[in-house]
N, C-alpha and C positions, 0 to 999 in steps of 0.2 A: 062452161066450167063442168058442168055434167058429163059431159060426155069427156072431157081430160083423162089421159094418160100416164103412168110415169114414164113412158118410150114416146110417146109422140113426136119430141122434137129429135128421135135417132134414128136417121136412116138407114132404110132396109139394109145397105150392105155394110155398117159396120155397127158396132155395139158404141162406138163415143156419141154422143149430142152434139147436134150442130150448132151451130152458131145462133140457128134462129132463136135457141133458148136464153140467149143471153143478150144479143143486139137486133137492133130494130122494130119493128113495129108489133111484132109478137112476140116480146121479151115479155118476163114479167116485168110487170111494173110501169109499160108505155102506157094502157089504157088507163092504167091511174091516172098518170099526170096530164092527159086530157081532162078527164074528169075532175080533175083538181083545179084546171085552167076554166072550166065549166064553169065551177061554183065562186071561183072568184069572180067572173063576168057577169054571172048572175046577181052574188052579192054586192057588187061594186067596191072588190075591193083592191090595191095596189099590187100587181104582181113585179116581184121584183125581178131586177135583170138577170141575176144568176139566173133564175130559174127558167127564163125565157131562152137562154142562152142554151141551155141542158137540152131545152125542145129544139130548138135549132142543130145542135151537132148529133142527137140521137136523128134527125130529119135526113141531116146528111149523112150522116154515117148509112140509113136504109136506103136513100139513094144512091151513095155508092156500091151498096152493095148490090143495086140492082142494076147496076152496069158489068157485073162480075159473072160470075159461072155460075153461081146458085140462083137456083130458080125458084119460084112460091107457087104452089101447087094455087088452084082456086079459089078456097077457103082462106087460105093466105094471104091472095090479091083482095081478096073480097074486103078481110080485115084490115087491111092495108089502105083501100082506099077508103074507108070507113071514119078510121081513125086520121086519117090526114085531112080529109074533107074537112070531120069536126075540129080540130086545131085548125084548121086555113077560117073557117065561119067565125070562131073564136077570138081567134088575132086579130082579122079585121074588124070585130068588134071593139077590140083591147087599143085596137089603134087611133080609134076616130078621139081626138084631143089630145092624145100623148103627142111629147117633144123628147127632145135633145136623146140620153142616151136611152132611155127606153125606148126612145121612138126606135130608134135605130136597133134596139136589141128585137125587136117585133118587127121591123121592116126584112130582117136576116133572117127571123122565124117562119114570117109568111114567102119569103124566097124559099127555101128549103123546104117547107109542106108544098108550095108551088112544082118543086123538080120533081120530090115525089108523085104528086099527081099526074106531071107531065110523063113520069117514067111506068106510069101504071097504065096509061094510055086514058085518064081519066082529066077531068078538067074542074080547076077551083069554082065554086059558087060566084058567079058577079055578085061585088057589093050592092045591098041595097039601096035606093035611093030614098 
């Protein structure tokens, strides 16, 4: 945050903002809802499915955009797989006892932190035993 800009997310050749300022993993507002998913795991508390679902299509949405023409500089990849990492440790925590549609809302969510990390060239944490 210190070192933040109000140009950073506009590339050199035009004066608009890109997209990264508004979708995926360095939008504002992604690291929050890790960190929100954080403190619920840590407090044991119910996360509900909308919200698990918002993690899922922001997941996909940065993976599709990482099959596209835009690229993320290293600082980018870096936070990218940072934050996907922590959601993939997360969910599989959120998972162990969930059923029916939560399960299923987390099972979607850790698929999608999964493509990202496969598309980052990075690899999810194995569960632990």
């Amino acid at each position: 945050p210190a070192k933040s800009t109000r140009l950073m997310y506009v590339p050199k050749d035009t004066t608009k903002p890109s997209e990264l300022s508004m979708t995926g993993v360095l939008a504002s507002g992604t690291p929050g809802e890790v960190a929100a998913l954080e403190l619920a795991v840590r407090e044991g508390e119910t996360v509900d499915v909308p919200f698990l679902e918002g993690l899922e299509k922001a997941s996909s949405q940065l993976a599709a955009d990482l099959d596209g023409p835009r690229q993320l500089d290293l600082i980018g990849r870096a936070a990218a797989v940072s934050v996907a990492s922590r959601q993939h440790d997360l969910l599989q925590t959120l998972s162990e006892g969930s059923t029916g549609t939560r399960a299923r809302a987390i099972s979607a969510s850790l698929a999608a932190a999964d493509d990202v990390l496969e598309k980052l060239g990075a690899a999810p944490t194995p569960p632990q035993q």
